[in-house]
C-alpha positions in Angstrom: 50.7 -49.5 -77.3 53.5 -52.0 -78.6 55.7 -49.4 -77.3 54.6 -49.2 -74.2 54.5 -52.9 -73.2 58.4 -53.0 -74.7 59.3 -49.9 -72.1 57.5 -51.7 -69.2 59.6 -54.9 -70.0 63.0 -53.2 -70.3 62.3 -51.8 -66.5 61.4 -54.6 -65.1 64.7 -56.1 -67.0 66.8 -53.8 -65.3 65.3 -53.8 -61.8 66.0 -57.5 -61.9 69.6 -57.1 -62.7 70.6 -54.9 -60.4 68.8 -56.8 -57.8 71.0 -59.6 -58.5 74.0 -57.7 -58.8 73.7 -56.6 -54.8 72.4 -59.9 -53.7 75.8 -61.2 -55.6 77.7 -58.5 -54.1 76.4 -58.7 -50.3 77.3 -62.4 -50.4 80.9 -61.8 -51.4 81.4 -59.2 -49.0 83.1 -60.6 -45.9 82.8 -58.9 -42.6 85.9 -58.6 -40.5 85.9 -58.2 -36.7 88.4 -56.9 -34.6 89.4 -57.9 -30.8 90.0 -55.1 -28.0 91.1 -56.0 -24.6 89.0 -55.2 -21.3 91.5 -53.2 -18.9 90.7 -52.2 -15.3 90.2 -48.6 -14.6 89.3 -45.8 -12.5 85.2 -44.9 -12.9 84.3 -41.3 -11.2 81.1 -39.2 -9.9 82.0 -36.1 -11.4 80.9 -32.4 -10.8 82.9 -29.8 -13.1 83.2 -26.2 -12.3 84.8 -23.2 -12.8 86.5 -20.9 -10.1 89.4 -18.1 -9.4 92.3 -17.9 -7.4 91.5 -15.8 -3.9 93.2 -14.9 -0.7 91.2 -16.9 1.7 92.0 -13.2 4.0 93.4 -10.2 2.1 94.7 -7.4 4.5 95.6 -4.2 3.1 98.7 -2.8 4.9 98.7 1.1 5.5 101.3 3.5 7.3 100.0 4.6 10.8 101.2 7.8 10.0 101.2 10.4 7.5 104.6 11.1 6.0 107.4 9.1 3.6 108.7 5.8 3.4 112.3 5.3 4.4 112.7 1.3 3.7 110.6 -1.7 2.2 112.2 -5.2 3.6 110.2 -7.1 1.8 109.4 -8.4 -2.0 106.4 -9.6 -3.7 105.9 -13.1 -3.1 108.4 -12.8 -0.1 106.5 -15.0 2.9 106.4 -12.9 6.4 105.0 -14.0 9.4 103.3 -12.0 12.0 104.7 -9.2 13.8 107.8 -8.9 11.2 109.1 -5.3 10.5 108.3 -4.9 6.8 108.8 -1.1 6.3 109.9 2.1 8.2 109.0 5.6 7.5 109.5 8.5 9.0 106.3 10.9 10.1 106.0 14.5 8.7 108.0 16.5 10.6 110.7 14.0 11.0 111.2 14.0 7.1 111.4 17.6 7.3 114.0 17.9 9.7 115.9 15.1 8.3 115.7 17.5 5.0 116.8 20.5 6.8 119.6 18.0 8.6 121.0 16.9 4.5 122.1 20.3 3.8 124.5 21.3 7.6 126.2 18.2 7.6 126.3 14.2 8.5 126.5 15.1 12.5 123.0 17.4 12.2 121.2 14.1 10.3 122.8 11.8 12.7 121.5 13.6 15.8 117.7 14.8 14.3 118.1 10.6 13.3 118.7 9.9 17.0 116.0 12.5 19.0 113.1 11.1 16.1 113.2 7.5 15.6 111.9 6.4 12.3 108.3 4.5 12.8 108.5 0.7 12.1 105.5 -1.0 9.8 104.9 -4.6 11.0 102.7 -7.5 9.7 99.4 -8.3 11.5 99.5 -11.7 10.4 101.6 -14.0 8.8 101.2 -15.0 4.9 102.4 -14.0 1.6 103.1 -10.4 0.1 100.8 -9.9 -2.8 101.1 -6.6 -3.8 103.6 -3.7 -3.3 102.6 -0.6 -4.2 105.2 1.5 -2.8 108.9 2.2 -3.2 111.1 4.1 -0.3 111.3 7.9 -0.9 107.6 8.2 -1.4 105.3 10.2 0.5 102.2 8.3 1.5 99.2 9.1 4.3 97.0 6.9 6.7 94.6 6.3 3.2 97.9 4.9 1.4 97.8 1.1 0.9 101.3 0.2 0.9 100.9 -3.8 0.6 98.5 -6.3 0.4 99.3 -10.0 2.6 97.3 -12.9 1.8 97.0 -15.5 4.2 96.1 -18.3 2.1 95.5 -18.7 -1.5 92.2 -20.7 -2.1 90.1 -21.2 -5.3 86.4 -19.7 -5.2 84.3 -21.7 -7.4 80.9 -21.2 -8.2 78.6 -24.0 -8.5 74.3 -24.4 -10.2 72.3 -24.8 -7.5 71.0 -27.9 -9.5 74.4 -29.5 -8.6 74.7 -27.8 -5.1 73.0 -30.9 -3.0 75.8 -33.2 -4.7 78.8 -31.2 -2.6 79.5 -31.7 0.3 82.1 -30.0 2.9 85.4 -32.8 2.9 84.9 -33.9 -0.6 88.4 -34.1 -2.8 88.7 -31.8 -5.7 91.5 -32.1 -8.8 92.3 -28.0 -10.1 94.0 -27.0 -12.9 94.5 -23.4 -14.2 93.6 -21.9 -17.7 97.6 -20.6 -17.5 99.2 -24.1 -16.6 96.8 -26.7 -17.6 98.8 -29.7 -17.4 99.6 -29.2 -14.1 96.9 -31.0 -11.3 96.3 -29.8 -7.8 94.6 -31.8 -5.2 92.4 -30.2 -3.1 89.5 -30.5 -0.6 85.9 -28.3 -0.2 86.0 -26.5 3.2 83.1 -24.5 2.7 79.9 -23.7 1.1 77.6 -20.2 0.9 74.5 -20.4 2.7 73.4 -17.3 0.3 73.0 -17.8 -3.4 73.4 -15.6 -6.3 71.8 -15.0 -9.3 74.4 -14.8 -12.6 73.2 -14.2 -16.0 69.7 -15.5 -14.7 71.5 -18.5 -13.0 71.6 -19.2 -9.3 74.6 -20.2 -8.1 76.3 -21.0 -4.6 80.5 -20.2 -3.8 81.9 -22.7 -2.9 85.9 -22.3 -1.2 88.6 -25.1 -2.4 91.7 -25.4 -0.3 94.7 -27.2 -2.2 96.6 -29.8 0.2 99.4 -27.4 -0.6 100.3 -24.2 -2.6 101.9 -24.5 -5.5 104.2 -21.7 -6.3 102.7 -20.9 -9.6 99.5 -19.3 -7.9 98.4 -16.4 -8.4 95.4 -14.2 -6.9 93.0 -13.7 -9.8 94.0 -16.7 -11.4 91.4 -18.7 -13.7 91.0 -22.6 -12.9 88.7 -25.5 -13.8 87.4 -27.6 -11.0 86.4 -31.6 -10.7 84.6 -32.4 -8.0 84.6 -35.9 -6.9 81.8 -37.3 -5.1 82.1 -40.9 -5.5 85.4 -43.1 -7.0 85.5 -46.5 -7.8 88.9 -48.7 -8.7 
């Protein structure tokens, strides 16, 4: 029982020590503060989305005429407007002739050149060439896509119909694309979809971005993050 009274005593010994010790300690300890300066900034209303890189109008360029491309005047990228010549070619039987014409002599292609004049491709609409599919000396037919002209480049972005009352036609937008991140492109909404869709058991409304102006590092099928900004305070 002696034992027992001497083991009780020891604890009580020790809590009591170690009490004091942190008392001791937590008076020494001295608490430092450290200043930081207010500064003014910019506070925004955010909405972030995510979108690609579209022709606002994508028209597919085809020959009129079944037969082979004589010339291609213009280059990916290359900016036409409407009505330009971009291409001849020359129909069916004028290839043949011309053909027949290579092998009795420069006067034969010249005249057969003369009698069937080649048929000129020209651009519906002005805009930029996206895609060229097709190099001169190939044969092609009315199904053959030769290039692709975009009118304007414009970012689709698709927005949760939880943040779809927030947008509104007019408001400014900031882009930036996965391939150039660092670089930031004012734009504007100029429309919204009446019609949802359902992704991955998510409804979701398109909304079209126009950038004040086109960089030259767009690209159709490009990737790009979107902030929306509905309210901005200095």
């Amino acid at each position: 029982m002696k034992k027992f009274w001497i083991f009780i005593l020891i604890i009580i010994l020790a809590g009591s020590g170690f009490f004091y010790y942190k008392q001791k300690q937590s008076k020494n300890t001295v608490v430092t503060y450290s200043e930081i300066r207010a500064e003014y900034g910019t506070v925004s209303d955010i909405i972030s989305a995510t979108g690609v890189v579209e022709p606002q109008n994508r028209l597919e360029i085809i020959p009129p005429i079944s037969g082979r491309i004589d010339q291609i005047f213009v280059q990916e990228g290359a900016e036409v407007r409407a009505g330009q010549q971009l291409a001849i070619m020359s129909s069916t039987d004028r290839a043949a002739l011309l053909d027949t014409a290579s092998t009795q002599g420069q006067e034969k292609i010249d005249y057969w050149s003369n009698v069937y004049k080649p048929t000129p491709i020209l651009a519906p609409i002005g805009g930029r060439v996206i895609v060229r599919s097709i190099e001169p000396g190939q044969t092609v037919n009315s199904n053959t896509t030769i290039l692709v002209l975009a009118d304007r480049l414009i970012v689709k972005a698709q927005i949760d119909e939880t943040d779809i009352g927030k947008v509104a036609v007019g408001q400014k937008t900031t882009i930036s694309l996965d391939a150039y991140p660092d670089v930031k492109i004012s734009g504007r909404i100029n429309r919204i979809s009446y019609e949802s869709k359902v992704i991955n058991n998510v409804t979701i409304y398109e909304v079209e971005i126009a950038p004040d102006s086109i960089p030259a590092i767009f690209r159709s099928g490009m990737s790009a993050n979107i902030k929306i900004i509905r309210r901005q305070k200095d």
